[in-house]
C-alpha positions as CSV (number, residue, x, y, z in Angstrom):
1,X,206.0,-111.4,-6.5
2,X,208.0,-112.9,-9.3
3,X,210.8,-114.9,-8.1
4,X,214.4,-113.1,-8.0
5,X,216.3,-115.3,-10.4
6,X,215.5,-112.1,-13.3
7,X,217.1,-109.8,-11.1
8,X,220.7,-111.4,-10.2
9,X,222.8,-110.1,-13.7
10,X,223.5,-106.7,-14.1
11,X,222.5,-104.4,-16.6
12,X,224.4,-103.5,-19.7
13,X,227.3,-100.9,-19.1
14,X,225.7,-101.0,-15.3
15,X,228.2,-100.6,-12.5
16,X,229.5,-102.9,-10.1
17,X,229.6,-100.5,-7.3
18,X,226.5,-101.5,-4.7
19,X,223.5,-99.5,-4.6
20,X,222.6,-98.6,-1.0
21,X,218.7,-99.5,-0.8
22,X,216.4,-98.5,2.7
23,X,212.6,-99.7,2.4
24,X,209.9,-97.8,4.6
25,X,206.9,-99.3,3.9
26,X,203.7,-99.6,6.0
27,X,202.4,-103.7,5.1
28,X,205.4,-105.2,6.7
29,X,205.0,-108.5,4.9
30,X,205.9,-106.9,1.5
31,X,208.5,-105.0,3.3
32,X,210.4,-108.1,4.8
33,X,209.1,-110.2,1.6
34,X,211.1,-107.4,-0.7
35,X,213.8,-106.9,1.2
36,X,215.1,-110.8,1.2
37,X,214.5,-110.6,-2.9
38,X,216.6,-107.5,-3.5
39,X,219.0,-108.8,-1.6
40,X,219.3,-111.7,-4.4
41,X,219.7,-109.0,-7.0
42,X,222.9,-107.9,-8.0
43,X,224.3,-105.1,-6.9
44,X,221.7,-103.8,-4.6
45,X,222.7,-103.4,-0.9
46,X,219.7,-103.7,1.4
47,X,220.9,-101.1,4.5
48,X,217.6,-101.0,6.5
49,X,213.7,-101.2,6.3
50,X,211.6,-100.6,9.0
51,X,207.6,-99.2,9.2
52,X,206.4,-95.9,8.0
53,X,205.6,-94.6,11.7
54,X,208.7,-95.9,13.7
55,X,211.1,-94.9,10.4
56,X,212.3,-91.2,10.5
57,X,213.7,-89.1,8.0
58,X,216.6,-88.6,9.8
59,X,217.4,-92.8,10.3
60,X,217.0,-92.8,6.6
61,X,219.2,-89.5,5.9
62,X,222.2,-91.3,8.4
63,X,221.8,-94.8,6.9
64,X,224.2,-93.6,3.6
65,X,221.6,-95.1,1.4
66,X,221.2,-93.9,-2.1
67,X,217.7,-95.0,-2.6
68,X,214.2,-95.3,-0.9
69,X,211.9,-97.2,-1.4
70,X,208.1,-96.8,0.2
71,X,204.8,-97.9,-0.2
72,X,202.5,-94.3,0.5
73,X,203.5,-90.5,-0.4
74,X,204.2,-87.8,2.1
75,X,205.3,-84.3,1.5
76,X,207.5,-84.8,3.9
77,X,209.6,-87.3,2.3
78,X,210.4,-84.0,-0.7
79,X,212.6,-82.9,2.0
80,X,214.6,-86.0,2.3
81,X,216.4,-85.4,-0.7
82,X,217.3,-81.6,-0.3
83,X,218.3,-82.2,3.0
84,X,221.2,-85.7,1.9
85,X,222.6,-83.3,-0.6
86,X,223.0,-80.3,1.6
87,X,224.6,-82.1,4.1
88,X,226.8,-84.9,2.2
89,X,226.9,-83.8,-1.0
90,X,224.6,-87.2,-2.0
91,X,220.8,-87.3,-3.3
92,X,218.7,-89.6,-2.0
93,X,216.2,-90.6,-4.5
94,X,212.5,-92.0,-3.5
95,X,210.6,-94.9,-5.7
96,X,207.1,-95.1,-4.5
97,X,206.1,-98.9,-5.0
98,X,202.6,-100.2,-4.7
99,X,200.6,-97.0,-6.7
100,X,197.3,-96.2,-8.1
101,X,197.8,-96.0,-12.2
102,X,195.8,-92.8,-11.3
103,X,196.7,-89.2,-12.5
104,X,196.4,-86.9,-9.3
105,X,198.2,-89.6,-7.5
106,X,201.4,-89.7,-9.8
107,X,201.6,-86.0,-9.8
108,X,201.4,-85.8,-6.6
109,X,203.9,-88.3,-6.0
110,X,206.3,-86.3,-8.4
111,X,205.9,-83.5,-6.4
112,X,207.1,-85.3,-3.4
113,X,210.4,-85.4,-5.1
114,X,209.7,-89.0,-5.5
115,X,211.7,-90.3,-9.6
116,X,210.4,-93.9,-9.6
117,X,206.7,-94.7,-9.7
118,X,205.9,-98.0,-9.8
119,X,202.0,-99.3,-9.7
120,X,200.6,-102.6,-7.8
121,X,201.1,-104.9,-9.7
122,X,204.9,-104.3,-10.6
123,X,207.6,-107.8,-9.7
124,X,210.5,-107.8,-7.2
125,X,212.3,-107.2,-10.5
126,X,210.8,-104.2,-11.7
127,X,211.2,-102.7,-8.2
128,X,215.2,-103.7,-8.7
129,X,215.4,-101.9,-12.3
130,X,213.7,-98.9,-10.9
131,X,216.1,-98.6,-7.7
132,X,219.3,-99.2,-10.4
133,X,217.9,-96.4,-12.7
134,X,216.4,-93.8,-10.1
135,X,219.8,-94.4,-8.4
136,X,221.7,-93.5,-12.3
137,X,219.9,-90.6,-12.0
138,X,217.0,-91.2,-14.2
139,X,213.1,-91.5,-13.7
140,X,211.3,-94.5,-13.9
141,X,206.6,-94.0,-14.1
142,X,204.0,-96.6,-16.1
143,X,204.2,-94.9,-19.9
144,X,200.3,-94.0,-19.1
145,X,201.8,-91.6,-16.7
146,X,204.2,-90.1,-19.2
147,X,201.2,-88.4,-21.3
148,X,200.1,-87.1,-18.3
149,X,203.6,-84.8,-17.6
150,X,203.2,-84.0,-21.3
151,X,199.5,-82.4,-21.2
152,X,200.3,-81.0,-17.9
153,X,203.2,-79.1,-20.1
154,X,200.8,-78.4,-22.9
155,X,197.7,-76.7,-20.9
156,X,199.6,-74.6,-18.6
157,X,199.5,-71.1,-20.0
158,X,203.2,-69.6,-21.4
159,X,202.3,-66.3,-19.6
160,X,202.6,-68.8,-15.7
161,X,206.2,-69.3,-15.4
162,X,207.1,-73.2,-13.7
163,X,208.9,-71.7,-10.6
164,X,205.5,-69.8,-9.8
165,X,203.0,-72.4,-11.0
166,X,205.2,-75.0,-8.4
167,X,204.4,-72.3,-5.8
168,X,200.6,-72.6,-6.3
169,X,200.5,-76.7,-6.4
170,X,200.8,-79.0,-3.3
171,X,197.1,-79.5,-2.7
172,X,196.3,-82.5,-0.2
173,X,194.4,-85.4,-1.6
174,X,191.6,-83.9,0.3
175,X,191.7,-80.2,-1.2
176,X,191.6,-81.8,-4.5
177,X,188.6,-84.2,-3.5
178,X,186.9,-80.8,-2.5
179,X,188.0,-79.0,-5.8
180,X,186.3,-81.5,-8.1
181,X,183.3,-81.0,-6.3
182,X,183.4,-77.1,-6.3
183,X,184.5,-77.6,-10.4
184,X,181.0,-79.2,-10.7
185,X,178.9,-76.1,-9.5
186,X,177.8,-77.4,-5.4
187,X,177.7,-75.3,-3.1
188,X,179.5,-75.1,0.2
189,X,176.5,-76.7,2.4
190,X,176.4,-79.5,-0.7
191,X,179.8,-80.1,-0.3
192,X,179.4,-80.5,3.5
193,X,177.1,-82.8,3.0
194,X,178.8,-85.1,0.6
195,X,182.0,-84.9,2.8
196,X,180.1,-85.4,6.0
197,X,181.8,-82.0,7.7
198,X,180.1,-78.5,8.5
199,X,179.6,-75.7,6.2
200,X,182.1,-74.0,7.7
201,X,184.8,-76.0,7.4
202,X,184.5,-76.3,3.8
203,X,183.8,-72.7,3.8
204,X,187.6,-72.6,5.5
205,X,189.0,-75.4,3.1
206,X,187.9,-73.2,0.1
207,X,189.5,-69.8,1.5
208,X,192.4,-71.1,2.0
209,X,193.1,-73.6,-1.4
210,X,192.1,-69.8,-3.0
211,X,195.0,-68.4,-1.2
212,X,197.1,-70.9,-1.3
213,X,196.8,-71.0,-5.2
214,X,196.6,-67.4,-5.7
215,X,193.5,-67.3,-6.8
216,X,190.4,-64.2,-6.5
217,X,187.6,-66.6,-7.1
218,X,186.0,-70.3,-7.1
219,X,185.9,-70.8,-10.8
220,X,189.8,-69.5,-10.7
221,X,191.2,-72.0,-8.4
222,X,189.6,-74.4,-10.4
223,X,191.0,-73.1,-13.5
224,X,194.5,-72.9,-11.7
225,X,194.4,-76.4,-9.8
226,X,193.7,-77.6,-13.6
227,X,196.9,-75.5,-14.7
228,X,199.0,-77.3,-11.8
229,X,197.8,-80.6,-13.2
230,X,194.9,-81.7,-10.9
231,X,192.1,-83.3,-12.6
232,X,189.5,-81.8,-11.8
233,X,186.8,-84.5,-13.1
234,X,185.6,-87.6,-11.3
C-alpha cells in the first residue's frame, strides 16, 4: 500500500468539509492498515471500521458516515443507501475495494448500489480519491469496466424497458455459475455433476432463475441473463 504522503492535499475546487468514512471489511489487517492511512489524508474522517460479520447495517446507518468502504458485495448492503436517505435525508455511498477486474463481478457490484469499484491492486490513495468522488456524488470503476456498462446498454433490446430488465437481474454468483453451464447445452444430471449437487437441486436452481427472470424456457433465460449483462461464457 503506497505510503499516504499523495493523499494529504486536497483536490482542486474540493471542499474542506470532512468526509465521514466507515470500513467493513473482512481481512482485518487491511482494515486497520487503511484506516491509519486515510486518516493521514486530508479531509477524510475515519468514524468506525469493524469486520464484515460483527458490523451491521444498522451501526453503519447510525454512525453519520457518508461513505463505505468494504472488501466483498452483499445485496444487502443496496439497502443501506435507501434506507440513510429515507430516514436522514443523507445517501450513504458504498466503494467496494479489493475487486476482481472481472465483468459479472462489477455488475454485480453496481447492482448492489455500490458507485466506487476499485480492483486489488489499487494504493491507499486511490481508495481516498474514490471515497472524495463517490462522496461528490460521482462514480468511480477501472476504465475496462466502463465498456462493459456501455455493451450492456447496446445489447439490451429497446422493446425491454430498464425498470423491468432491473426486475429480472439479481442472480447470485452461483445462479450465474449454473447459467453458463446451461448456455453451453449440459444437461441437468451434467450440471449436477460438475457442481457436485443432485439433479434435483439444479433441476430447482433452473425453475426458479426462469421465474425469477421471466423467462418460458432454458435457452430464454439464457438469452435474458445475457440482456441483464451476465456473461454467459467462461
Amino acid at each position: 500500500m503506497e505510503s499516504a504522503a499523495r493523499c494529504e492535499g486536497k483536490e482542486d475546487g474540493e471542499s474542506l468539509a470532512p468526509i465521514r468514512v466507515f470500513l467493513v471489511m473482512k481481512n482485518r489487517l487491511l482494515r486497520e492498515g487503511l484506516a491509519r492511512q486515510l486518516r493521514r489524508c486530508g479531509n477524510l474522517d475515519v468514524c468506525g471500521h469493524g469486520g464484515a460479520k460483527e458490523t451491521t447495517v444498522e451501526e453503519i446507518a447510525r454512525s453519520g458516515c457518508d461513505v463505505v468502504v468494504v472488501d466483498f458485495l452483499e445485496p444487502l448492503w443496496a439497502t443501506l443507501s435507501q434506507r440513510s436517505e429515507g430516514e436522514s435525508g443523507t445517501r450513504i455511498r458504498t466503494v467496494a475495494v479489493g475487486m476482481d477486474l472481472e465483468p459479472g463481478t462489477f455488475l454485480e457490484a453496481v447492482r448492489c448500489d455500490v458507485t466506487g469499484y476499485l480492483t486489488k491492486d489499487a494504493s491507499a490513495a486511490e481508495v481516498a480519491t474514490a471515497v472524495r468522488a463517490v462522496a461528490r456524488g460521482h462514480a468511480i470503476c477501472p476504465p475496462e469496466m466502463c465498456s462493459v456498462l456501455f455493451a450492456l446498454v447496446a445489447r439490451g433490446p429497446r422493446g425491454i424497458s430498464l425498470e423491468k430488465r432491473g426486475r429480472r437481474g439479481g442472480l447470485t454468483l452461483r445462479q450465474q455459475q449454473l447459467m453458463r453451464l446451461v448456455a453451453k447445452g449440459l444437461t441437468n444430471k451434467e450440471i449436477a455433476l460438475q457442481l457436485h449437487v443432485s439433479e434435483f437441486t439444479v433441476k430447482n436452481h433452473v425453475y426458479r432463475i426462469k421465474k425469477q427472470l421471466d423467462a418460458g424456457s432454458r435457452t430464454e433465460a439464457v438469452d435474458v441473463a445475457q440482456q441483464c449483462g451476465y456473461e454467459m461464457r467462461f
